[in-house]
C-alpha positions as CSV (number, residue, x, y, z in Angstrom):
1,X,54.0,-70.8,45.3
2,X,51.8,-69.1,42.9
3,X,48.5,-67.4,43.8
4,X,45.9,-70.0,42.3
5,X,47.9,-72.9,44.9
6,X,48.1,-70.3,47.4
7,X,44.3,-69.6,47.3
8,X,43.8,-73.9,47.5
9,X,45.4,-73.8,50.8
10,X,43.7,-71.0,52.2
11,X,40.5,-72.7,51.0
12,X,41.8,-76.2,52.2
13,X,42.5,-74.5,55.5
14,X,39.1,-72.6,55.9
15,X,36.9,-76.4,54.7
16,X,38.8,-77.4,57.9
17,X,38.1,-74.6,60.5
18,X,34.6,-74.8,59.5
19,X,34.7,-78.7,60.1
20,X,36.1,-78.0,63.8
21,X,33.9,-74.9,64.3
22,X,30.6,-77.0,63.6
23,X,31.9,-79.4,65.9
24,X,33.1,-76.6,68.9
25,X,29.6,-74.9,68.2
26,X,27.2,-78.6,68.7
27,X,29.3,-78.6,72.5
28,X,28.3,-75.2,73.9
29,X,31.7,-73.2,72.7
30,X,31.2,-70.1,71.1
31,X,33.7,-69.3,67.9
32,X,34.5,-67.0,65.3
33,X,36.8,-66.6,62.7
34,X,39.8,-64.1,63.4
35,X,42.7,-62.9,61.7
36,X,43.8,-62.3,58.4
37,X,41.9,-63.4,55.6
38,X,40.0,-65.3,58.5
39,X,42.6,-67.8,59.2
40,X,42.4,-68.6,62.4
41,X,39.3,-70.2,64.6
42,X,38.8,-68.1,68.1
43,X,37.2,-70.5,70.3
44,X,35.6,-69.1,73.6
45,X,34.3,-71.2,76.8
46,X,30.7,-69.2,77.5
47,X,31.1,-69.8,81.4
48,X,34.6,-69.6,82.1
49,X,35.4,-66.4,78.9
50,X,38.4,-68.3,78.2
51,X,40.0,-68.3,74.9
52,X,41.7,-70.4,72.4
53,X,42.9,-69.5,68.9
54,X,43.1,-72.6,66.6
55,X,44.9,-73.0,62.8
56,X,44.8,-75.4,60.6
57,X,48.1,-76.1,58.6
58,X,49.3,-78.3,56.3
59,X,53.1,-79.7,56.8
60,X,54.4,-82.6,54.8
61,X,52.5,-85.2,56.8
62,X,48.9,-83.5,56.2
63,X,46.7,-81.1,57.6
64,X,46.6,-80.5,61.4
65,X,45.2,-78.3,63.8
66,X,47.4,-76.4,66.4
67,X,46.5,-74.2,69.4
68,X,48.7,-73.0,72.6
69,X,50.1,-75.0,75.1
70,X,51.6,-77.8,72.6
71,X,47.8,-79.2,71.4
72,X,48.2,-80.3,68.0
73,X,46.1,-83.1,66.1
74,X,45.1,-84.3,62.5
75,X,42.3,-82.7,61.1
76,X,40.7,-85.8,61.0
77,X,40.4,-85.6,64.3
78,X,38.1,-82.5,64.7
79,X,35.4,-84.3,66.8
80,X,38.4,-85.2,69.5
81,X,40.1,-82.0,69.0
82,X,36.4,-80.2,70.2
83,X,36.6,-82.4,72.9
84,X,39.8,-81.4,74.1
85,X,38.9,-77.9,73.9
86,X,36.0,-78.3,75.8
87,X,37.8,-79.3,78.7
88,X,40.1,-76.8,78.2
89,X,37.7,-74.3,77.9
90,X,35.7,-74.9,80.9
């Protein structure tokens, strides 16, 4: 992979956190960006303290999102995915 597609995906991959992030952040969930290069979206419930760390990746079917427990959906999907986290979240 060279470095000019290498940086498309990472800014691919941050267009989508920030997409799920505004959506997370209109229900109540606070959020940051975490790890390297600030690839991975740390979702927090404010009552409960509980935590979620989200990524977006792209596999040979398109970009998805992905967080613990199995939860995986199309990016496409970031107002249901928000959703999902709520309830999770508490």
């Amino acid at each position: 992979m060279s470095v000019v597609r290498g940086r498309e995906i990472a800014e691919e991959r941050r267009r989508h956190l920030v997409a799920l992030a505004n959506e997370v952040g209109a229900r109540g969930l606070a959020w940051r960006f975490a790890g390297p290069e600030e690839s991975l979206l740390s979702v927090t419930g404010p009552r409960s303290g509980r935590q979620i760390m989200v990524v977006a990746t792209l596999t040979g079917e398109g970009w998805f999102y992905l967080w613990p427990g199995g939860g995986m959906a199309d990016v496409a999907e970031a107002p249901g995915v928000a959703d999902r986290l709520t309830r999770l979240l508490g």
